[in-house]
N, C-alpha and C positions, 0 to 999 in steps of 0.2 A: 454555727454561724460562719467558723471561720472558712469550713469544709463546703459551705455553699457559696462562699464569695470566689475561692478558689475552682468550685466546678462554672459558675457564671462566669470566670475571666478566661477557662477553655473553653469554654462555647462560644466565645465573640472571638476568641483565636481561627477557631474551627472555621469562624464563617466567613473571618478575614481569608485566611488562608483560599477557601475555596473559591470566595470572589477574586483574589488576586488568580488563582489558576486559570477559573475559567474566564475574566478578564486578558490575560496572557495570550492566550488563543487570538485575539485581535487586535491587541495592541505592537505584538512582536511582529507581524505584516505591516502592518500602520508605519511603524519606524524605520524597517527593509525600504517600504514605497519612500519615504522623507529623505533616506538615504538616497536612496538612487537618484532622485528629483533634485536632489542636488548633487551631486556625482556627475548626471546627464542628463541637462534641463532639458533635452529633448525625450527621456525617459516618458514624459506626463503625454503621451499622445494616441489617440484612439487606436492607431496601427497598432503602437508597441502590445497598448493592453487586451489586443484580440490576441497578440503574439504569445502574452503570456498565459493565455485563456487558453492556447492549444498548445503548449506545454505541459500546461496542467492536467489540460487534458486525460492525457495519455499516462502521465504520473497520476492522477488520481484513478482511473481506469486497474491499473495495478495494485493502489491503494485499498479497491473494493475489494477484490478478494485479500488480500493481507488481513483486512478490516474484521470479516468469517471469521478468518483461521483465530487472529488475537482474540477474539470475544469469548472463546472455546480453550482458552487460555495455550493455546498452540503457536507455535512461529514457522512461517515458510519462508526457507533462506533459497528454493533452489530456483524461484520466481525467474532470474536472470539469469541461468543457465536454463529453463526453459524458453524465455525471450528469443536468447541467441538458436539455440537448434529448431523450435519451429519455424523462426523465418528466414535460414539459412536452406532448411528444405523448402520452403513454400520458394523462397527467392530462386533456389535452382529449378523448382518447376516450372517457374513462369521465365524463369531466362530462357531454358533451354526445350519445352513446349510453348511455353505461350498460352498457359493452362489457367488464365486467374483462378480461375473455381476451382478448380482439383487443389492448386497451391493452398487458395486461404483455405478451402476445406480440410486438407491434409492435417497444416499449424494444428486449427482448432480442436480437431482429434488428439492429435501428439499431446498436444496439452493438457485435452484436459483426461488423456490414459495417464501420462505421468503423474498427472494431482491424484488419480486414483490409484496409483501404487503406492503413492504416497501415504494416500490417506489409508490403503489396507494395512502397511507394514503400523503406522502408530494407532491404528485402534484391535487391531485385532493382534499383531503380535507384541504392540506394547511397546514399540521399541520411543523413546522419547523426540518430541516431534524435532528438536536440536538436532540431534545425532542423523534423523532418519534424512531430513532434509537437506542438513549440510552437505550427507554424504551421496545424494543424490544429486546437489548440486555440481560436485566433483565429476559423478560416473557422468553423468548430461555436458558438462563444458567436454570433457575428454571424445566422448561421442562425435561432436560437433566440429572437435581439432583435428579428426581423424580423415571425419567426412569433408571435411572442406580442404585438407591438404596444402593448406597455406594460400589457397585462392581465397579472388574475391569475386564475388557476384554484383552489378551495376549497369545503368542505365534500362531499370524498367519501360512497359512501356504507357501508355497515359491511362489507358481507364484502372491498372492496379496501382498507379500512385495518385490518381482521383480520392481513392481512401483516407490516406495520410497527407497528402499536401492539396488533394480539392476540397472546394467549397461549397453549396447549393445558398445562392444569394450573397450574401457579405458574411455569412457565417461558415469557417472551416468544418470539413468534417471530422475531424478529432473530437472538435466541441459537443456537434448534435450524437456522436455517440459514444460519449461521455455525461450527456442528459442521459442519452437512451440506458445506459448502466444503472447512472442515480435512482432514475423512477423505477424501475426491477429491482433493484436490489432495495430501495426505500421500501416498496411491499412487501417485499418478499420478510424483512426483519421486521416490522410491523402491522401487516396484517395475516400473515401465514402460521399457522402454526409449526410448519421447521422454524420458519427465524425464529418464535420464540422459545423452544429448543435448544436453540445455540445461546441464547442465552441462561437457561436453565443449566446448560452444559458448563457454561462459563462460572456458575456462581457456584454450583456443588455437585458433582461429577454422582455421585453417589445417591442425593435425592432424585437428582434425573434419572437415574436405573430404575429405583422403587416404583418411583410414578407410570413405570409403562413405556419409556422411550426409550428407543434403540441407540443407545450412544452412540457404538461402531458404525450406523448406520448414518449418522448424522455426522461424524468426522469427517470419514469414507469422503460422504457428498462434499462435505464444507474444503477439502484440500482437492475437489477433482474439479469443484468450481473455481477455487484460485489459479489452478494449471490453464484452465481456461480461458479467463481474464487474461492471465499472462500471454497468452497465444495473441491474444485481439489485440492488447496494449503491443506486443513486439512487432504485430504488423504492420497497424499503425505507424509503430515506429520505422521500421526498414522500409514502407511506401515513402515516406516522408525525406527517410535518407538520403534513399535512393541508390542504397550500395548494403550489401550484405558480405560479414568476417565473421571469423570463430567468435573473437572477442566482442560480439554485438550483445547488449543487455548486462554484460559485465557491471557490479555494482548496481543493478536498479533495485535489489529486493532493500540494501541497509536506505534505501530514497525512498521504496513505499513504506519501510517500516518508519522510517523516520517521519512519514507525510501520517501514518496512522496514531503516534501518540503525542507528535503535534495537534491534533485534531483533538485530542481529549480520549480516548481510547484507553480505557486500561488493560496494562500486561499482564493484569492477574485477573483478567476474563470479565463478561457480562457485563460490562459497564462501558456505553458508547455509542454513539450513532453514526450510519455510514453520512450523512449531510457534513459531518465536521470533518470527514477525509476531505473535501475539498477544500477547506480552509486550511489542513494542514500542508496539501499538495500545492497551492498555490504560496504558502510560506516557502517553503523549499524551493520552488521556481525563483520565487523574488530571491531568496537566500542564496540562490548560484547565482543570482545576477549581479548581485552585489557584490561576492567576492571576486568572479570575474574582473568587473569595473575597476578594486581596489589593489589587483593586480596578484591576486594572492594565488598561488600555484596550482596547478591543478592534481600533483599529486596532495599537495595537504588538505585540500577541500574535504575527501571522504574521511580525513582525522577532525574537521570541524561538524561535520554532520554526525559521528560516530559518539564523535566529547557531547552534541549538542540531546543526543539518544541515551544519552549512560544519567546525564544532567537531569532529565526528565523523569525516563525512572526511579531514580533515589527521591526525589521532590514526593512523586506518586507514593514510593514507602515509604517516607518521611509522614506523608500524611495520611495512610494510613495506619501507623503505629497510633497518630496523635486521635485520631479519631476513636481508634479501638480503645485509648485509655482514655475518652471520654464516656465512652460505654461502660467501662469499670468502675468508673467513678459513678457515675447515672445509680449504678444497680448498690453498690455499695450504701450509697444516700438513701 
């Protein structure tokens, strides 16, 4: 009796716990907006909230591919050093041809070879997706410092910054292709049989072999489509700039990781939907707005997003130890 009064009061733990989680996800934006509205009572105004709609935009656009890799229990750090070098090349083709297409087409290439070297070196030679991609983020920014020799590329001219700062009607373009991601990548993880792969991949690496799926195969793609993303998200961004540095995209990959497990995403694979990248991405918008506002520095920002990423995960193993020893007690009984 006593041994079921005690598995009954972890079970109402369990489901506290998982309502406050998933609760969390929209009360922690909720309180950002409260914040700001009073911070800058002009914050509350249709302009601001398209502003922050193509923000997010482009943070969430990044987020999509982050979203892949995590669900495969993977992380890709080098997302912002391939930001900065496709659109540092894309930007010097179109400053100095005048080449929109060749330019964005370039990016999108560059990107998405780099997500596919990426993706070779951790499924086929193993090497772990940390290592592989931190230190491809390194060889890519040095690339990019080499190539740009301390210049700066600026003053695009209008139909390639129509991408990232035009609009069609009262809606910016970041936004409508930043739907155009959601709805692709929404089928592509729930009605394709790769997306559910990637999650089969994410939940046990090993039943996904038995069953027939090419894991290497499926990595491979999952980091050559992040490199990808990243391409479109950096150009977006540099149209938008309007000025392209070495140090362009510096810091977006710990912003998309940060926007993917605010979203509910977990960093031990399989469990997650891309629809919640945008509520994460849109928290971290309102979250620099705020600390902006509050005056708070901009080098401590990436140690409050970083503290607010380390917070999240432990919460997530916090509850799943608590969970798994609801399981043992289950089978015990």
């Amino acid at each position: 009796m006593v041994k079921d009064k005690g598995l009954v009061h972890l079970r109402k733990q369990n489901v506290k716990i998982i309502g406050l989680f998933k609760a969390g996800r929209f009360i922690f934006p909720l309180l950002l907006l409260i914040i700001l509205a009073i911070l800058q009572p002009s914050f509350l105004t249709m302009s601001n909230f398209v502003n922050i709609l193509r923000q997010s935009s482009i943070l969430f656009i990044l987020a999509a591919g982050q979203t892949l890799v995590i669900l495969t229990e993977g992380i890709d750090l080098s997302i912002g050093s391939i930001i900065g070098f496709t659109a540092c090349m894309a930007g010097s083709l179109v400053i100095n041809d005048g080449n929109n297409v060749i330019g964005i087409f370039l990016a999108i290439i560059l990107g998405m070879l780099i997500g596919l070297i990426n993706g070779y070196i951790i499924s086929h030679i193993r090497v772990p997706a940390f290592v592989t991609t931190y230190g491809m983020q390194i060889l890519i920014r040095g690339l990019t410092i080499a190539f740009m020799k301390g210049d700066v590329f600026w003053g695009f001219n209008d139909s390639f910054r129509f991408i990232g700062a035009g609009s069609i009607g009262a809606i910016p373009m970041p936004i409508i292709i930043g739907v155009l991601v959601l709805i692709i990548f929404y089928f592509l993880l729930n009605y394709s049989t790769f997306g559910q792969s990637i999650y089969y991949l994410g939940n046990n690496r090993n039943a996904t072999k038995v069953s027939g799926f090419k894991i290497r195969k499926i990595e491979t793609i999952v980091y050559a489509i992040s490199g990808l993303v990243a391409s479109i998200g950096g150009l977006l961004y540099l149209s938008r700039l309007n000025s392209a540095e070495a140090s362009l995209g510096t810091g977006f990959e710990m912003d998309a990781i940060a926007a993917v497990v605010l979203g509910g995403t977990s960093f031990f694979g399989a469990e997650g939907k891309i629809e919640n990248a945008i509520i994460g991405s849109i928290t971290i918008t309102l979250l620099k707005n705020a600390m902006n506002l509050l005056g708070i520095s901009s080098y401590w920002q990436p140690f409050i997003i970083g503290l607010l990423i380390v917070v999240i995960i432990a919460n997530e193993r916090a509850f799943e130890k608590l969970r798994n020893l609801i399981l043992v007690r289950e089978r015990v009984n």
